[in-house]
VOPAGU-2260 file (C-alpha; in pm, 1 decimal, decimal comma):
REM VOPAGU-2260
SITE   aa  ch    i         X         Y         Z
SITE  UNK   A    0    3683,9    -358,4    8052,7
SITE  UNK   A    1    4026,0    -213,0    8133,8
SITE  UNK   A    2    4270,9    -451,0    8238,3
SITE  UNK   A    3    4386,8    -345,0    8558,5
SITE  UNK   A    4    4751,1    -265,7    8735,0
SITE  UNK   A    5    4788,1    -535,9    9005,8
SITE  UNK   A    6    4991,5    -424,2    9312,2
SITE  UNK   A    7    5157,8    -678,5    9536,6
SITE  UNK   A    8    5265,6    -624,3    9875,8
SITE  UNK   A    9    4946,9    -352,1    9859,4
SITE  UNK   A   10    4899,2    -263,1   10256,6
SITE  UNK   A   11    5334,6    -236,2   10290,6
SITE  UNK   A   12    5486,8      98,0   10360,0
SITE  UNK   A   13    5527,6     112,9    9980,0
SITE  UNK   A   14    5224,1     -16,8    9879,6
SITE  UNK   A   15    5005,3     218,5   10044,4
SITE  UNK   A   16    5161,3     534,4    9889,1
SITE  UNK   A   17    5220,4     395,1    9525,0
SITE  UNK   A   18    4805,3     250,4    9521,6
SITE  UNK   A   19    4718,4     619,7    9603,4
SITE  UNK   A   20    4896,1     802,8    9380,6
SITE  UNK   A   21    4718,7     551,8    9105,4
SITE  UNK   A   22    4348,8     544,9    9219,4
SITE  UNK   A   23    4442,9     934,0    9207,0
SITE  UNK   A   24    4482,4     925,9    8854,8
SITE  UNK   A   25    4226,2     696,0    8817,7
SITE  UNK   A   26    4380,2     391,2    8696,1
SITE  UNK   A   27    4201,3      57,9    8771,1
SITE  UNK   A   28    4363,9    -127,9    9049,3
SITE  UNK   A   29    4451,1    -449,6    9243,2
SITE  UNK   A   30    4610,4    -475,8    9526,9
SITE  UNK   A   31    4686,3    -782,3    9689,9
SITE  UNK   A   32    4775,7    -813,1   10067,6
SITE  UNK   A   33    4848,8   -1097,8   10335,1
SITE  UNK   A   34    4611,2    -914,2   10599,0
SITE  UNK   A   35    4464,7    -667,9   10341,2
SITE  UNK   A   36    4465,1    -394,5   10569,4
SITE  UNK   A   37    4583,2     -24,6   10469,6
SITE  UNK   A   38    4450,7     -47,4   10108,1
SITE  UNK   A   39    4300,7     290,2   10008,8
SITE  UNK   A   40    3918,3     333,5    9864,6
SITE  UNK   A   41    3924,0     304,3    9539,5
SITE  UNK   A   42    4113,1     -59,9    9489,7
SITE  UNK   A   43    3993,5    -394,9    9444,6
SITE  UNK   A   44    4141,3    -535,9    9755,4
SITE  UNK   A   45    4244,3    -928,3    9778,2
SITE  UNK   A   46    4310,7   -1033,8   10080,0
SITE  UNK   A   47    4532,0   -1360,2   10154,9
SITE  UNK   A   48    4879,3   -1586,6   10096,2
SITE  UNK   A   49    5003,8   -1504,5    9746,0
SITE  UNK   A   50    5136,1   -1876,2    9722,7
SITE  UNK   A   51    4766,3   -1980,0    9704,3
SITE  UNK   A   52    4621,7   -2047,4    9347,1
SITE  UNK   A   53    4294,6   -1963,7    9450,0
SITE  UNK   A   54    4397,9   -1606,6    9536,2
SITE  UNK   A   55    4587,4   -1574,6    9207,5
SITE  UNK   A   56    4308,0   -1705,2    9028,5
SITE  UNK   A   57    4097,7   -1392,2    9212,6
SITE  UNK   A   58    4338,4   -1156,9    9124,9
SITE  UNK   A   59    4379,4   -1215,0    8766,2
SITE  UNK   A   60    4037,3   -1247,6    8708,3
SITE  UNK   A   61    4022,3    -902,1    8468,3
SITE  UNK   A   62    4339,7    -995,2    8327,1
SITE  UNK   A   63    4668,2    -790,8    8402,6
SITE  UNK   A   64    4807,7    -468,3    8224,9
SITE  UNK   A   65    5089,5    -439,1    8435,4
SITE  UNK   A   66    5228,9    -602,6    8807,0
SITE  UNK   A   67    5392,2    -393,9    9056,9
SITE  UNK   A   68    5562,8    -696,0    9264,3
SITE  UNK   A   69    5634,2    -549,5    9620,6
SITE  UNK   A   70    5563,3    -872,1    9841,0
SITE  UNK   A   71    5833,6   -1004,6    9976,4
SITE  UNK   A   72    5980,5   -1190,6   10316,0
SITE  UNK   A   73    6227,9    -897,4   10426,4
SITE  UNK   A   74    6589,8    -947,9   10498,9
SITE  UNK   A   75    6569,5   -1016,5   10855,5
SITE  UNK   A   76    6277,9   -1235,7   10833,8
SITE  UNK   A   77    6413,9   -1449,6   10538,5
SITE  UNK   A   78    6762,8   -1513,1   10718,8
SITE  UNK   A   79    6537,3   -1684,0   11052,9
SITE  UNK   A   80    6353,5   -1897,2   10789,0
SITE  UNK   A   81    6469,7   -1930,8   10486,2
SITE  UNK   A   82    6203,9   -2237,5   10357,0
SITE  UNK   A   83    5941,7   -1927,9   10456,4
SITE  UNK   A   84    6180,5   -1677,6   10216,3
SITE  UNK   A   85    6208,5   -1943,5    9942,4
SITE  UNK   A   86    5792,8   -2036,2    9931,3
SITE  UNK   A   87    5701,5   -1673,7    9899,3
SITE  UNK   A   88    6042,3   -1446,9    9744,8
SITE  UNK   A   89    6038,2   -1749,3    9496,6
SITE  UNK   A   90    5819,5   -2007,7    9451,1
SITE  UNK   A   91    5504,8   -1776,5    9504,1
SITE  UNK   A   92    5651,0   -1522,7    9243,1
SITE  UNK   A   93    5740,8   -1752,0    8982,8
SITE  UNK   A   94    5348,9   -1835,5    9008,5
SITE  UNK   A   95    5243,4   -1472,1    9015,9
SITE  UNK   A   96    5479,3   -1397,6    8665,1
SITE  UNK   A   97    5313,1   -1713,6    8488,4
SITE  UNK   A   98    4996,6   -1580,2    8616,4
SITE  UNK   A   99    5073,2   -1234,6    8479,1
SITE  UNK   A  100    5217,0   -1315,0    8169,6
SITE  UNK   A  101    4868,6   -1545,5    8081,7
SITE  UNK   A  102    4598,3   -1303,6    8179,2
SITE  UNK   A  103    4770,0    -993,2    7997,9
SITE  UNK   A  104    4918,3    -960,6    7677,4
SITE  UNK   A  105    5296,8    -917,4    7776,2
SITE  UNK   A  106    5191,0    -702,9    8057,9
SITE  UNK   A  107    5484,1    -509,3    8178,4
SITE  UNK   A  108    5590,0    -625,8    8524,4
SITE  UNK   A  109    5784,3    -403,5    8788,8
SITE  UNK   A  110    5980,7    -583,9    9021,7
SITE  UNK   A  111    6103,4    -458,9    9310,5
SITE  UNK   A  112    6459,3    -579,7    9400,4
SITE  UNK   A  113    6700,6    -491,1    9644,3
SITE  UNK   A  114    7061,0    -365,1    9707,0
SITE  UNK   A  115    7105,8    -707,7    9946,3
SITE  UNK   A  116    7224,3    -881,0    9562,5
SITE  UNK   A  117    7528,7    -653,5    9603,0
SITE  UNK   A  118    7616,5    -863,5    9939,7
SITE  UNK   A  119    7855,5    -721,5   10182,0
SITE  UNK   A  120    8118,8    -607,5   10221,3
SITE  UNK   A  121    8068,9    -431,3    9952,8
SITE  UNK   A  122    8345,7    -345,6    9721,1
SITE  UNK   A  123    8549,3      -2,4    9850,6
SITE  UNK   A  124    8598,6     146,2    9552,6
SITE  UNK   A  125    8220,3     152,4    9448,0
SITE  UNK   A  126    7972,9     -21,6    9332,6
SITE  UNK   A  127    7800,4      95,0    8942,3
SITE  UNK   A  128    7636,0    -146,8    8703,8
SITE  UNK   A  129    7961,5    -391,6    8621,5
SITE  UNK   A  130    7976,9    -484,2    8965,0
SITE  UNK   A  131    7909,7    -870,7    9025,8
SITE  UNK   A  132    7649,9   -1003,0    9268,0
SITE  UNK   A  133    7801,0   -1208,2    9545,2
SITE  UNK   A  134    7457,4   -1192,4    9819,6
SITE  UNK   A  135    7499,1   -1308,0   10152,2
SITE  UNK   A  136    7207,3   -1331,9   10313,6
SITE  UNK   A  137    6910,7   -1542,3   10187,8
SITE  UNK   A  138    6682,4   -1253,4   10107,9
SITE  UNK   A  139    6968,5   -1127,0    9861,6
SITE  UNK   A  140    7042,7   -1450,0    9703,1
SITE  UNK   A  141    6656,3   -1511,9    9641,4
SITE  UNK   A  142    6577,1   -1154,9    9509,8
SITE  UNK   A  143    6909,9   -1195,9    9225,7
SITE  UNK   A  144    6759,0   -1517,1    9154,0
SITE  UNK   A  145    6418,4   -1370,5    9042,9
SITE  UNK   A  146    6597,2   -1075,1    8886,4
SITE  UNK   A  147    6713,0   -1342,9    8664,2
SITE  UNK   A  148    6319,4   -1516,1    8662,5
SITE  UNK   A  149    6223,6   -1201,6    8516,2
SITE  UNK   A  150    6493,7   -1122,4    8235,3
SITE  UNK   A  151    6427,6   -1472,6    8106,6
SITE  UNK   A  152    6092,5   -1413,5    8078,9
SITE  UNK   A  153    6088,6   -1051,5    7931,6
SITE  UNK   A  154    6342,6   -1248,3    7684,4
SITE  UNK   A  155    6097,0   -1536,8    7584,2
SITE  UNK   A  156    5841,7   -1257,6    7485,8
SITE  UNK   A  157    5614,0   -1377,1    7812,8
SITE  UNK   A  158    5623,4   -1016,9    7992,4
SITE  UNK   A  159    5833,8    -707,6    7984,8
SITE  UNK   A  160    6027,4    -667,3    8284,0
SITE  UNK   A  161    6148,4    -408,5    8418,9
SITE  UNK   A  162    6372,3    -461,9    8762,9
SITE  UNK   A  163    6460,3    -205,2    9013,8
SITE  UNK   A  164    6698,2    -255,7    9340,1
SITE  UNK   A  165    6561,2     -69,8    9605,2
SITE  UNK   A  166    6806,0     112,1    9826,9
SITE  UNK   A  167    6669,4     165,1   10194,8
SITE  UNK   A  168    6364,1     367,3   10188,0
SITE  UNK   A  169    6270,3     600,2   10448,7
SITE  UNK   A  170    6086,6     657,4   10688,5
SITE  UNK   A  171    5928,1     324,4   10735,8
SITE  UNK   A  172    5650,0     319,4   10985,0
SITE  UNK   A  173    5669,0     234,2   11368,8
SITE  UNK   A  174    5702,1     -71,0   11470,3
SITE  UNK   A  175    5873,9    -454,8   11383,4
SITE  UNK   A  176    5891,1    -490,2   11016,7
SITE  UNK   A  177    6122,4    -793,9   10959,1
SITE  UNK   A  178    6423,8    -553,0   10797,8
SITE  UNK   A  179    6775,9    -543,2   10964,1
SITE  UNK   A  180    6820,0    -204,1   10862,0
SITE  UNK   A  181    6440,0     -93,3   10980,1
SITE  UNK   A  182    6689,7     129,5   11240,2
SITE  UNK   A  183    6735,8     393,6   10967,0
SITE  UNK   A  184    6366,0     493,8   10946,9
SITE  UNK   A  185    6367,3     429,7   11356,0
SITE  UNK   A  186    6560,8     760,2   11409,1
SITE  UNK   A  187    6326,7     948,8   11196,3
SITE  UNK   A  188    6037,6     869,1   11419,6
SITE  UNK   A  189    6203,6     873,7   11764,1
SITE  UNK   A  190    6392,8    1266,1   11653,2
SITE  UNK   A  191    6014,0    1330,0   11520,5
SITE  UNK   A  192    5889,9    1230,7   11903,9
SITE  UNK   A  193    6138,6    1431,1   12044,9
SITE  UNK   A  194    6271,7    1069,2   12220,0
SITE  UNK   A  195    6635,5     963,7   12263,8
SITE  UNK   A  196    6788,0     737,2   12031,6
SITE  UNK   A  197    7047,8     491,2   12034,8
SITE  UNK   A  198    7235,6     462,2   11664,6
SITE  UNK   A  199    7289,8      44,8   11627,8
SITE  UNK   A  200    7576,5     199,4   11371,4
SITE  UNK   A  201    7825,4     455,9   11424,2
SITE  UNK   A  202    7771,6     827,7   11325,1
SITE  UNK   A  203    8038,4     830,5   11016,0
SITE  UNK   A  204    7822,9     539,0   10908,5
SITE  UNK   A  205    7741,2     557,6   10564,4
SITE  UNK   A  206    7406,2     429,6   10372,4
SITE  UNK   A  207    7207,8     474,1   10025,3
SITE  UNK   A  208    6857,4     591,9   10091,5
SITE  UNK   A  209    6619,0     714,9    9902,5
SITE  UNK   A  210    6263,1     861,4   10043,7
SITE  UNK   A  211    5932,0     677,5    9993,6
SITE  UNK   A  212    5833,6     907,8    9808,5
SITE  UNK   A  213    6095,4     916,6    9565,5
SITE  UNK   A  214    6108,0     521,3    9552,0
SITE  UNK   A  215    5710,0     556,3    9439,1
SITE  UNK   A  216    5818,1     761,9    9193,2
SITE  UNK   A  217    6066,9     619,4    9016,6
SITE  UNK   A  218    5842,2     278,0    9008,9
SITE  UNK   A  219    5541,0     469,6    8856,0
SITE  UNK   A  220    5822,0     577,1    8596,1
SITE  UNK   A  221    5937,8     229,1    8562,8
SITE  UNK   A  222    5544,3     155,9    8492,0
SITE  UNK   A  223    5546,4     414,1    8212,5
SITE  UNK   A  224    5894,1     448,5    8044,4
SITE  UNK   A  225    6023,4     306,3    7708,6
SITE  UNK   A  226    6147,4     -10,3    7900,5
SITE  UNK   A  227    6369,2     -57,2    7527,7
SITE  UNK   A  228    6673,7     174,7    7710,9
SITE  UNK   A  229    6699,7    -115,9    7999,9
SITE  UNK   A  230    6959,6    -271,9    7948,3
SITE  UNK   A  231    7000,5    -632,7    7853,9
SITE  UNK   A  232    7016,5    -799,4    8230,7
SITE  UNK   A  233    6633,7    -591,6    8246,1
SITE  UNK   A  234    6767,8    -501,0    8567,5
SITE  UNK   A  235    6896,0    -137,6    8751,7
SITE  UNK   A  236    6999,0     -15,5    9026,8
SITE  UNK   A  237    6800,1     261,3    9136,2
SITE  UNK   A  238    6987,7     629,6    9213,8
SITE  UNK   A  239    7021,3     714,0    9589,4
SITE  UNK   A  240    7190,7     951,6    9786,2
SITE  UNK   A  241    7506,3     863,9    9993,4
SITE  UNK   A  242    7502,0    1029,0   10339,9
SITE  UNK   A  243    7648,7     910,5   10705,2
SITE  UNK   A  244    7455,1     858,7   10994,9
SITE  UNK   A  245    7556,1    1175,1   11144,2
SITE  UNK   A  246    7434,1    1382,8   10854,8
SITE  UNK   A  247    7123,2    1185,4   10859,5
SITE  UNK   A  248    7019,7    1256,8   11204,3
SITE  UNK   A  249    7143,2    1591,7   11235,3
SITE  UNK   A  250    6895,6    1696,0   10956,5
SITE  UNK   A  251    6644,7    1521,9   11095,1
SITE  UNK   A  252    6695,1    1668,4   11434,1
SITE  UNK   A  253    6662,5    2029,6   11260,7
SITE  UNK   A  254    6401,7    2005,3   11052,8
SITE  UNK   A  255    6238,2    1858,6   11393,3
SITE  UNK   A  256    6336,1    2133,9   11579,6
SITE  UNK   A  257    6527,2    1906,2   11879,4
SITE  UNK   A  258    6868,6    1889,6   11961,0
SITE  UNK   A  259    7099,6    1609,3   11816,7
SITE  UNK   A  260    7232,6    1521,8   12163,8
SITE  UNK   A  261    6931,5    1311,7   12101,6
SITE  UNK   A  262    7138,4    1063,1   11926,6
SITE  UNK   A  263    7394,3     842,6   12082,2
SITE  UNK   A  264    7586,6     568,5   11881,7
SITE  UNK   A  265    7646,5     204,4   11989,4
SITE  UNK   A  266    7741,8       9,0   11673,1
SITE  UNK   A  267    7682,1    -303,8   11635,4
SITE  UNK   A  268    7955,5    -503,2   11397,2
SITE  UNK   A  269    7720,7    -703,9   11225,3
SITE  UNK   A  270    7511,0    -382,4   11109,3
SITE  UNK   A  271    7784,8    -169,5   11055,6
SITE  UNK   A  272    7886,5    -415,2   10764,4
SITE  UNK   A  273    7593,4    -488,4   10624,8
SITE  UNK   A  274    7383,8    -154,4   10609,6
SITE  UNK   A  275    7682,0      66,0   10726,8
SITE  UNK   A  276    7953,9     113,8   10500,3
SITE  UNK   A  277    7823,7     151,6   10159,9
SITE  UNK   A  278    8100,0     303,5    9908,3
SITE  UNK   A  279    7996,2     548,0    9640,0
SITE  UNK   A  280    7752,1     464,1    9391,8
SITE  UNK   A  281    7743,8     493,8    9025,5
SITE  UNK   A  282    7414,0     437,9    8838,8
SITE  UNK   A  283    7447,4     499,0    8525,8
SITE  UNK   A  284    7196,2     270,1    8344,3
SITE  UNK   A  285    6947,5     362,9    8543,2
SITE  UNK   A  286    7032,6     708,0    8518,1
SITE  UNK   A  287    6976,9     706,0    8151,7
SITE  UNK   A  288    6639,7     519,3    8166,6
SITE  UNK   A  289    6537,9     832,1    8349,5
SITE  UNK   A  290    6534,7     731,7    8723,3
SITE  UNK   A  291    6674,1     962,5    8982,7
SITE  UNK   A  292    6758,7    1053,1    9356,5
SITE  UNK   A  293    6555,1    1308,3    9605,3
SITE  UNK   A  294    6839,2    1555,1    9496,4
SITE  UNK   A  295    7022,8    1627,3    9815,0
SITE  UNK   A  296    6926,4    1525,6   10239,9
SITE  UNK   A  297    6739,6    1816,4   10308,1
SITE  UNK   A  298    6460,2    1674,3   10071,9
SITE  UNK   A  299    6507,8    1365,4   10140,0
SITE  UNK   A  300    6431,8    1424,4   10489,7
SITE  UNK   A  301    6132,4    1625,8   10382,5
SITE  UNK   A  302    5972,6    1392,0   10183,1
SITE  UNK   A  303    6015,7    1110,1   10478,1
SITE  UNK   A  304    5856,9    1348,2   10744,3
SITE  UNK   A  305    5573,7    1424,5   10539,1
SITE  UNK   A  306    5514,9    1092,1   10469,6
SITE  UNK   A  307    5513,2    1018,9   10836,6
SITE  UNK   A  308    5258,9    1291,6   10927,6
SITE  UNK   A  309    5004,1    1193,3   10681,7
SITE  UNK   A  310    4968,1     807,4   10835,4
């Protein structure tokens, strides 16, 4: 029997799109969901609280050739209860690697990280790989400490990790989804609706995104690449492109056909740091492991819409 990939997180936005690009290739598959809703035909689907050793004992049952580890207690979430943030972003993930790294043969696990380790505000001239973590918000300081998790264990011989920092990926779906910036993929789906918007940030706002898409893309790559060009911390940041608010939406308004007047701006202070003034960014390692950006806004916005249309 062929050891499957086991997907965390399986019925997210993410989830979704990465299981169905691998039961199209017809790899064997896990995925593993609170609610286990939204996971395609084709996957054996576990349904249930990851922090529960019964569930991990069903989902390691045909042993592990690789974990995709997209569960997670978002941002927003985390900060209103952090003991919720530390049972599942930590506790619960330390028992998924041990779980991994006994029912594979150092199976290569692919976890996704976030741009919250950077903290705010982030550093004006730029941030590239040198620059220190110094998180904020729980959800940050919880994802840098598993970055860490998983270098030690990719160093004991136990798995090979491989650690990405997600920038914000778009276009979420509607509705709440626990992530302070959740705004960003908001405008694409109000513009797509032909519905008014009010911008929590202000239109020379700047922000990394990346589309869906794209993100699934570079983590099927980070499934499959010589994981010996990481470097040494077994962690990168992942490319994105660097656009404003403005920009964003008046893309999206075109490609929508509607008019940008649409858009109105009433920034909050608290957002504006946190999700709206990110500085260029250099990504050199990850650049050279063979990751990459959506290549300019126009695609970017693109890829997001077609996304959309196809839930």
């Amino acid at each position: 029997m062929v050891s499957p990939i086991i997907v965390t997180g399986a019925g997210g936005f993410v989830g979704r799109v990465l299981l169905e690009s691998l039961v199209a290739e017809g790899r064997a598959v896990v995925g593993v969901d609170v609610a286990g809703g939204g996971i395609p035909p084709g996957v054996r689907a576990v349904a249930g609280d990851i922090a529960s050793p019964e569930l991990r004992t069903e989902v390691f049952r045909d042993g592990c050739a690789a974990l995709v580890h997209l569960a997670t207690v978002p941002g927003g979430a985390a900060e209103a209860d952090p003991a919720a943030s530390r049972r599942i972003n930590i506790d619960a993930m330390y028992d998924l690697l041990d779980a991994a790294k006994v029912a594979g043969s150092w199976p290569r696990v692919v976890y996704a990280s976030s741009i919250a380790v950077f903290g705010d505000p982030l550093p004006a001239a730029g941030v590239d790989d040198a620059t220190p973590l110094a998180p904020k918000l729980v959800y940050g300081g919880h994802k840098a400490m598993m970055e860490i998790a998983v270098a030690t264990m990719h160093h004991r011989g136990e798995i090979e990790g491989v650690s990405v920092r997600l920038p914000g990926i778009l276009a979420r779906p509607k509705g709440p989804s626990g992530m302070k910036s959740a705004f960003m993929s908001d405008l694409f789906h109000a513009l797509r609706e032909g519905q008014s918007f009010v911008c929590p940030v202000s239109p020379h706002a700047t922000i990394w995104a990346e589309s869906v898409g794209r993100c699934v893309a570079n983590l099927r790559h980070a499934l499959t690449m010589d994981a010996g060009v990481m470097p040494r911390t077994r962690v990168v940041t992942l490319p994105a492109l660097r656009v404003t608010m403005a920009a964003l939406a008046a893309e999206i308004a075109g490609q929508c056909g509607v008019s940008t007047d649409l858009v109105s701006y009433s920034p909050d202070p608290g957002l504006e740091a946190a999700f709206g003034a990110h500085p260029e960014l250099r990504t050199p390692a990850a650049d050279a492991c063979g990751f990459a950006h959506d290549g300019d806004v126009a695609k970017l916005v693109a890829s997001a819409l077609e996304t959309i249309a196809r839930r």
